[in-house]
matplotlib code that plots the C-alpha trace (Angstrom):
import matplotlib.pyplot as plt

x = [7.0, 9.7, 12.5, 12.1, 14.0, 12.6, 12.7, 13.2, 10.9, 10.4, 7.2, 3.9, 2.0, -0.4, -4.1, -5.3, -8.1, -11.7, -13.6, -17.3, -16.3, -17.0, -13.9, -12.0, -14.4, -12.1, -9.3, -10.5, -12.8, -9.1, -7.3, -10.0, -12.1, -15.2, -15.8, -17.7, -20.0, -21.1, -21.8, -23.7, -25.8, -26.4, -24.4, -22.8, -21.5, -19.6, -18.1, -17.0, -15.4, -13.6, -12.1, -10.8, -9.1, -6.4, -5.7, -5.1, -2.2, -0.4, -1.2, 1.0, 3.5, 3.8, 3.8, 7.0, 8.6, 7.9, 10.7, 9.2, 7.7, 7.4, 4.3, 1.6, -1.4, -3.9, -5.9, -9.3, -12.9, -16.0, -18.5, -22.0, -23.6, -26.7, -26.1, -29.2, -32.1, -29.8, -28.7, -26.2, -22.8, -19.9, -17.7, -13.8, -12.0, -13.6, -13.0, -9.1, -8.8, -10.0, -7.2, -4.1, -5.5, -5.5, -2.4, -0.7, -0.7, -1.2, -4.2, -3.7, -5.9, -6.9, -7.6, -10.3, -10.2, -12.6, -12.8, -13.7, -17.2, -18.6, -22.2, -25.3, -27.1, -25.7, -28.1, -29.0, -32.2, -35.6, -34.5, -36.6, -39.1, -38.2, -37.0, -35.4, -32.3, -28.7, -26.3, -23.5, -19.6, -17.6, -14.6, -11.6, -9.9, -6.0, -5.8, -2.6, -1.1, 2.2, 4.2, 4.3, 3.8, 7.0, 7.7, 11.4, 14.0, 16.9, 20.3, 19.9, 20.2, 20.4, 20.9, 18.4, 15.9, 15.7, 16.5, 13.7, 11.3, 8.5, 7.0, 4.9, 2.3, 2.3, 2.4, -1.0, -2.7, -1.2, -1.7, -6.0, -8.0, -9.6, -8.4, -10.1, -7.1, -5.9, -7.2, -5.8, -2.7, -0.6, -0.6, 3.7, 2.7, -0.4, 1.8, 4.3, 2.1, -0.3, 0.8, -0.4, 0.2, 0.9, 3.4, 5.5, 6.4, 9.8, 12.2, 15.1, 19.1, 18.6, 21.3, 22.4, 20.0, 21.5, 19.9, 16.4, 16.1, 12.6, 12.9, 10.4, 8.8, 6.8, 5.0, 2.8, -0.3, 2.4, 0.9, 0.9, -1.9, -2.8, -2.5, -6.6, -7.0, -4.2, -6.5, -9.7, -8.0, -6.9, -7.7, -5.1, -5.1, -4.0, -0.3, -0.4, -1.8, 1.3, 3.9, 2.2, 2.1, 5.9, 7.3, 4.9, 5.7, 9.5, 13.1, 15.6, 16.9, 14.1, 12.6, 8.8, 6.8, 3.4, 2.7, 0.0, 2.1, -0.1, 0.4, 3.5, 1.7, 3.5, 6.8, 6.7, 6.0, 8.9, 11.1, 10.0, 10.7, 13.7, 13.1, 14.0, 11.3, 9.8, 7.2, 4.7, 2.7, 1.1, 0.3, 3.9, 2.1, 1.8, 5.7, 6.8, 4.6, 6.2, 9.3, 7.3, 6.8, 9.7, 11.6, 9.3, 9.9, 12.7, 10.6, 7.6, 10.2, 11.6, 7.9, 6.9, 9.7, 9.0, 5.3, 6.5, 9.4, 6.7, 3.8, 6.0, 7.4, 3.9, 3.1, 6.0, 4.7, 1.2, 2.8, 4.9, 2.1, 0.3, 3.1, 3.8, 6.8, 8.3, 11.1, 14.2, 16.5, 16.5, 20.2, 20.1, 17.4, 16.7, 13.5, 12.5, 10.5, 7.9, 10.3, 13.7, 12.8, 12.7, 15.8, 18.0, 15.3, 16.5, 14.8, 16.3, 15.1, 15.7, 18.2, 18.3, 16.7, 18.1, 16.6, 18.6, 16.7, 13.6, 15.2, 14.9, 17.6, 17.4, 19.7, 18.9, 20.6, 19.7, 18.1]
y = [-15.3, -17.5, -16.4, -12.6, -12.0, -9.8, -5.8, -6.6, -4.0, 0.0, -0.5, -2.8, -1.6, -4.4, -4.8, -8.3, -10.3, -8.9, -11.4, -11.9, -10.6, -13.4, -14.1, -14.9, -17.4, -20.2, -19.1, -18.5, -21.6, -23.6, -21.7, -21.8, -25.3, -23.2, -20.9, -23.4, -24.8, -21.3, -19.9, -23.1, -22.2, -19.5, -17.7, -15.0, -13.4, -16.8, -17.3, -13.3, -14.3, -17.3, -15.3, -13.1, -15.6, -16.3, -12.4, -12.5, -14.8, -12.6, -9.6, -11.1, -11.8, -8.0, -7.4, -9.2, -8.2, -4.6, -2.2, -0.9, 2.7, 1.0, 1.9, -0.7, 0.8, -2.1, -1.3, -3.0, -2.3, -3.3, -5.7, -6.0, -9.3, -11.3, -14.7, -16.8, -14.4, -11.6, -8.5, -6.6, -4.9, -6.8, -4.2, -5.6, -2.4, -2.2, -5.7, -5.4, -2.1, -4.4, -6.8, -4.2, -3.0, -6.4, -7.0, -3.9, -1.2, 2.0, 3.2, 6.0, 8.7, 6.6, 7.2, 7.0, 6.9, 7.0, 4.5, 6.1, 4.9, 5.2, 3.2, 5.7, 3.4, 4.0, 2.8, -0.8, -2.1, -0.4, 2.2, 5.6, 4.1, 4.2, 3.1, 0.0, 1.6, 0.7, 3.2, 2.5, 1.9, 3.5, 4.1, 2.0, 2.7, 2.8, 2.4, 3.3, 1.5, 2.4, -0.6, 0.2, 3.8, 5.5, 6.5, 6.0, 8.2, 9.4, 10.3, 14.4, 15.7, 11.8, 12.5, 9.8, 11.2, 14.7, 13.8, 11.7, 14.7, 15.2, 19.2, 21.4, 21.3, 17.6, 17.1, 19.0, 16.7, 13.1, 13.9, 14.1, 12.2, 11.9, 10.9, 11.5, 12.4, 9.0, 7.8, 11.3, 10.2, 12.0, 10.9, 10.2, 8.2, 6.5, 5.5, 4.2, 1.7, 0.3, -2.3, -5.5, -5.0, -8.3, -9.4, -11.8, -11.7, -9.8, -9.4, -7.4, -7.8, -4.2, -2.5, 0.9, 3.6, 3.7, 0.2, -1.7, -5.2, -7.6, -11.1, -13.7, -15.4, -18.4, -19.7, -22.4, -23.3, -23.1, -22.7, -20.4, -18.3, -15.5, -11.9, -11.2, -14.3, -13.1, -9.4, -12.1, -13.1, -9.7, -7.2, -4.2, -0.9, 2.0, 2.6, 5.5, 4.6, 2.5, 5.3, 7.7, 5.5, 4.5, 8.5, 9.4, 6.5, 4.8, 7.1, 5.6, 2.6, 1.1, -1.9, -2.3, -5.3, -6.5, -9.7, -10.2, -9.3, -10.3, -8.2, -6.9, -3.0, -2.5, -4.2, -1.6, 1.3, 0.9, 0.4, 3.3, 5.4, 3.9, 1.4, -2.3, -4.5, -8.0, -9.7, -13.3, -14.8, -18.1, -18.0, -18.2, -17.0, -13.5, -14.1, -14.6, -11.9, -9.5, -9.7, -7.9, -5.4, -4.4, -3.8, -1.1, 0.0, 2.7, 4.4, 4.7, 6.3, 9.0, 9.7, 10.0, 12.0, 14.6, 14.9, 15.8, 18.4, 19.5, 20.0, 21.6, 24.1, 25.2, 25.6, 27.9, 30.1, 30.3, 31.9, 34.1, 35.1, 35.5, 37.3, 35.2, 33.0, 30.0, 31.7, 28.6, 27.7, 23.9, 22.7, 19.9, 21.8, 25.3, 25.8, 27.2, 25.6, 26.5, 25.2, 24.6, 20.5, 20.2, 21.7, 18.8, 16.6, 14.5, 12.6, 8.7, 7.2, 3.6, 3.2, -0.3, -4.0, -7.5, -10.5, -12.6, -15.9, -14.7, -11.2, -8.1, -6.0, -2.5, 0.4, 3.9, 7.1, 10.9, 13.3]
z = [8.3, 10.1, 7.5, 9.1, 12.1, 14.9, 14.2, 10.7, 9.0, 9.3, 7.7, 6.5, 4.0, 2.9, 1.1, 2.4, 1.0, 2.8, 4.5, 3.1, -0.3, -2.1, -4.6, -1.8, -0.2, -1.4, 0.3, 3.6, 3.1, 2.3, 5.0, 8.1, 8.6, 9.9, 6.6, 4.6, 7.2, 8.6, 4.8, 3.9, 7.1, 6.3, 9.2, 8.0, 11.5, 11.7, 9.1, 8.9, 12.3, 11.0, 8.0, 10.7, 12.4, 9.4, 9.5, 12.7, 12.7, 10.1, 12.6, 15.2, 13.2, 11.8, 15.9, 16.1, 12.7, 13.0, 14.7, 17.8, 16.6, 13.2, 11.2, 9.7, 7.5, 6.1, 2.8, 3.7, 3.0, 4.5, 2.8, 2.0, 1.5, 1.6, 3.4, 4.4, 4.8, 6.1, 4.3, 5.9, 6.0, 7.6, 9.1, 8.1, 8.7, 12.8, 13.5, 11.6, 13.9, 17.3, 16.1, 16.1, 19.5, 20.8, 20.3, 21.7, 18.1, 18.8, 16.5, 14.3, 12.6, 9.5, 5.5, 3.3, -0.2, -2.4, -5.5, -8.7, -10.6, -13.9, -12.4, -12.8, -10.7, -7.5, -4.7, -3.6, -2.4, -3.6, -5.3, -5.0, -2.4, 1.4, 3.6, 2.2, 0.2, 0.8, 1.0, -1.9, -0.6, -2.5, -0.4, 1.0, 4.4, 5.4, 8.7, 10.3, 13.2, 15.1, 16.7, 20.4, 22.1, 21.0, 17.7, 15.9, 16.7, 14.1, 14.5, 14.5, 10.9, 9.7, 6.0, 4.6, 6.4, 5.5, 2.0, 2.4, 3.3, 0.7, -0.2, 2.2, -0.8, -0.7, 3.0, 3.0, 0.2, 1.5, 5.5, 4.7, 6.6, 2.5, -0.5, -3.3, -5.9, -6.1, -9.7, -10.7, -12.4, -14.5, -18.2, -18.0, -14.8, -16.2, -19.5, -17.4, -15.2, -18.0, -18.2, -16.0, -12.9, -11.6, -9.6, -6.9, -3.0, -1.8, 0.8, 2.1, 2.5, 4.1, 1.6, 1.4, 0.2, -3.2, -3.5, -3.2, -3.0, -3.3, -2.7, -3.2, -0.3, 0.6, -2.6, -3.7, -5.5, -8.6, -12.1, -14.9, -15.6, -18.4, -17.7, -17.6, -15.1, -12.7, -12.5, -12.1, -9.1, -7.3, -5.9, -6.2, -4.9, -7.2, -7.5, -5.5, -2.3, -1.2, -3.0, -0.9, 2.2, 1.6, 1.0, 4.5, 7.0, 5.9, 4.7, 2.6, 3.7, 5.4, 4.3, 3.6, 4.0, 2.1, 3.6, 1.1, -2.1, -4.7, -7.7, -6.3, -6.3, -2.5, -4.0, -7.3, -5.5, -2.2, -5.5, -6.7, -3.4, -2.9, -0.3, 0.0, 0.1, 1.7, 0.7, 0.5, -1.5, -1.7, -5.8, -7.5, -10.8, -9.4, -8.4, -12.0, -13.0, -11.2, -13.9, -16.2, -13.2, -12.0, -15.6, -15.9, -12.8, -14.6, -16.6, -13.6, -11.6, -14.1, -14.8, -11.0, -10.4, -13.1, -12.0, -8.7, -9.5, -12.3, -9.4, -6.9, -9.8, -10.5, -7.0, -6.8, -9.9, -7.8, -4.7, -6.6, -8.8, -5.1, -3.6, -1.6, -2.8, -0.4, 1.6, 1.6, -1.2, -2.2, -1.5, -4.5, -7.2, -8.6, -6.9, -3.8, -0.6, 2.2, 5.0, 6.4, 6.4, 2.8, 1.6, 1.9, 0.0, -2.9, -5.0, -6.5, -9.8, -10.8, -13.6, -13.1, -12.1, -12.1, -11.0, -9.2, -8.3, -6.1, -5.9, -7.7, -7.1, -8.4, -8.6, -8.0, -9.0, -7.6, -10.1]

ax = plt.figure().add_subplot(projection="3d")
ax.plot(x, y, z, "-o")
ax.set_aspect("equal")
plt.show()
């Protein structure tokens, strides 16, 4: 990431591929000369090692990038795989978690999320008959990283970040140690984002908060491919993951980085929360994708927006309805809140994006 200078990111927010999950074989076998060898032996702890290795570059890179007291969480799951005559799990998110400490992160209390199945047939192995069943995996984790011991510090009352302050209500639901609401989306929001999501690579002029900017970063491997063979080829988290991620850990005018943009989902969703945005990505299909992307990036906004002003307004009638109503004013909206930290909140939508060669620049306005 040579064209980012030191300290030039608040935040990462990245899903990379997952070593031993076999569609991304190719890469890592491309990207690492001992892959191949060690799955054609039949030696899976090697090669799950080797696949490592390339992450671990792009981890010391984030080291240097980062602002010190910057925040990194890594979407990763663990893998289960038979190579050679063993069956076994291969651990990603522990050995990812080993490389952040290595490297002088600060671990912090991770995520999981739980990815939503319609499979009846939920165990591996023999079924009914012990002791030879698997358990399934049906959850992700985030883990969450802080550059250095200290954490940032603020100007006191800085505006863009107590505007950037999210509601008690959600502040209870995003800071679990479980998510298992994320495939929960509203119908406005699920409208909004139905389309493909695929996507470039981005980064960041670091503009005013009333502006986000993505920018394309290193591509090759050029060619175009069809909408259902870019999905083939991904692996993308849900929309809200990184909008949450991005609205807890970054304030307006930070920029956030996915160093593995693929579909652009990290990219869409800092646009959405009115953050600038960096990003690469080796495929430049995804890249152009990402036009289609970011023009509906407007309408996403308006309807994340409203489902939040909606939720919070019906959390209001339940207290009331409870007695007990939130006690402060809102300074920008006609609605009450639980604390003094969220009255100056304010929420931006996107009226507009332009591309401008690899950028997308996009302009917000305050609701």
């Amino acid at each position: 990431m040579s064209g980012l200078a030191d300290d030039a990111v608040e935040l990462v927010v990245t899903s990379p591929p997952y070593p031993m999950v076999e569609m991304w074989d190719d890469l890592f076998s491309d990207l690492a000369d001992g892959v191949a060898p060690a799955l054609r032996d039949g030696d899976g702890a090697a090669a799950f090692e080797a696949m490592h290795r390339v992450l671990d570059d792009v981890w010391a890179e984030l080291r240097r990038v980062l602002v010190p007291g910057g925040i990194a969480c890594v979407n990763v799951g663990d893998a289960t795989r038979t190579v050679g005559d063993s069956f076994r799990v291969y651990p990603n998110h522990a050995r990812v978690v080993d490389a952040f400490v290595d490297l002088g992160f600060e671990p912090l209390p991770d995520v999981l999320w739980r990815k939503p199945t319609n499979s009846a047939a939920k165990f591996m192995g023999s079924g009914m008959l012990p002791p030879n069943a698997y358990v399934t995996l049906e959850h992700e984790y985030v883990l969450v990283f802080r550059n250095g011991a200290g954490s940032r510090s603020f100007d006191p009352g800085a505006d863009r970040r107590y505007e950037s302050a999210y509601f008690w209500e959600e502040r209870n639901a995003w800071f679990t140690d479980v998510w298992t609401d994320v495939a929960g989306t509203d119908q406005r929001v699920a409208e909004a984002t139905k389309r493909f999501d695929g996507a470039p690579a981005v980064s960041s002029d670091g503009g005013d908060a009333d502006s986000t900017n993505a920018n394309g970063g290193d591509r090759t491997n050029a060619g175009e491919s069809p909408d259902d063979e870019l999905r083939d080829r991904t692996a993308a988290y849900p929309f809200d993951i990184p909008y949450r991620l991005v609205n807890m850990y970054s304030v307006y005018g930070d920029t956030v980085l996915d160093p593995f943009f693929g579909t652009g989902t990290t990219a869409l969703a800092a646009m959405v929360a009115g953050r600038d945005s960096v990003g690469y990505e080796l495929e430049e299909a995804f890249v152009e994708a990402f036009d289609a992307r970011a023009a509906r990036a407007p309408d996403l906004s308006r309807a994340v927006v409203a489902d939040r002003l909606d939720a919070h307004r019906e959390f209001v009638e339940e207290r009331r309805e409870q007695g007990s109503p939130p006690g402060y004013e809102a300074e920008h909206y006609d609605f009450p809140v639980v604390t003094k930290q969220e009255r100056r909140l304010r929420f931006r939508t996107v009226s507009d994006v332009r591309r401008e060669d690899d950028a997308w620049v996009a302009t917000h306005e305050t609701v």
